[in-house]
C-alpha positions, 0 to 999 in steps of 0.5 A: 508369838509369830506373824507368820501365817500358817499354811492352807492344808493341801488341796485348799487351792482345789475345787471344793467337791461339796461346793464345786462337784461339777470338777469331779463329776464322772472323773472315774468314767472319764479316767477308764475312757482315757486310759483305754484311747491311750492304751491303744495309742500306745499300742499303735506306737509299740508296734510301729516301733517293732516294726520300723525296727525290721521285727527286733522289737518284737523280741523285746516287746514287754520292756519296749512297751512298757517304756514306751507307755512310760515315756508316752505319758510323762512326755504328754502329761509335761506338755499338757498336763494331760495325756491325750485319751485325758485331754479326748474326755476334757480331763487334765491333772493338777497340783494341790495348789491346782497348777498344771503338773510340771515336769517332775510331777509329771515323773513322779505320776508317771512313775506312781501310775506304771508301778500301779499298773505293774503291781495289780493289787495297787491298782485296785486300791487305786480304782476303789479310792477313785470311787470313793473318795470325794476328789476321785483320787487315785493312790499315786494322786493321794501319795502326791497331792494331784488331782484329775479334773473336767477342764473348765474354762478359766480354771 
């Protein structure tokens, strides 16, 4: 017979959403909103970058987009845990033991988010789980046990 104490199950370091709903309450809304501010930072950023490159970016305008939103996101999800169109709506992302995300992590979503966003029919999983699911998790949050939150206070 060992001592050993089992592990809690994933997500046990989490808000319950039965007991706790006011963590998730409109996270999918939430979600939209950031990624549309973020989106247009993005944006922004791509074509200033186009243009300070004296219009050579231009030429390669998808795959500088597309690393700029990648490195846009990791870089902001490391340092805050949440990209600034998320921080705007008061969201921020957390691990299953309900730590922000470091820097791996960090890729790892990044990385989940640019291939669902790359690859529409995950996307569409990825919405109908945010509205379906009781944590509002999207396909790269299940895969990797993160969770998207209202910031609270003390939490």
């Amino acid at each position: 017979m060992s001592d050993r104490i089992p592990d809690p199950p994933p997500g046990w370091h989490l808000p319950d959403p039965q007991f706790q709903p006011e963590f998730y309450a409109d996270v999918p809304l939430k979600r939209l909103i950031a990624f549309l501010v973020d989106t247009l930072l993005i944006l922004a950023l791509t074509v200033l970058v186009a243009v300070l490159s004296l219009g050579l970016g231009l030429i390669l305008i998808v795959p500088l987009s597309w690393l700029l939103s990648f490195a846009y996101r990791w870089v902001t999800i490391t340092r805050a845990s949440a990209t600034p169109g998320m921080r705007l709506v008061a969201l921020e992302l957390r691990d299953h033991r309900g730590r922000p995300l470091d820097q791996v992590l960090a890729f790892q979503h990044t990385l989940g988010f640019m291939l669902s966003i790359t690859f529409f029919p995950l996307q569409v999983i990825s919405i109908a789980l945010m509205l379906t699911d009781a944590r509002k998790q999207g396909l790269t949050d299940k895969f990797l046990g993160t969770v998207a939150l209202n910031r609270r206070a003390g939490y």
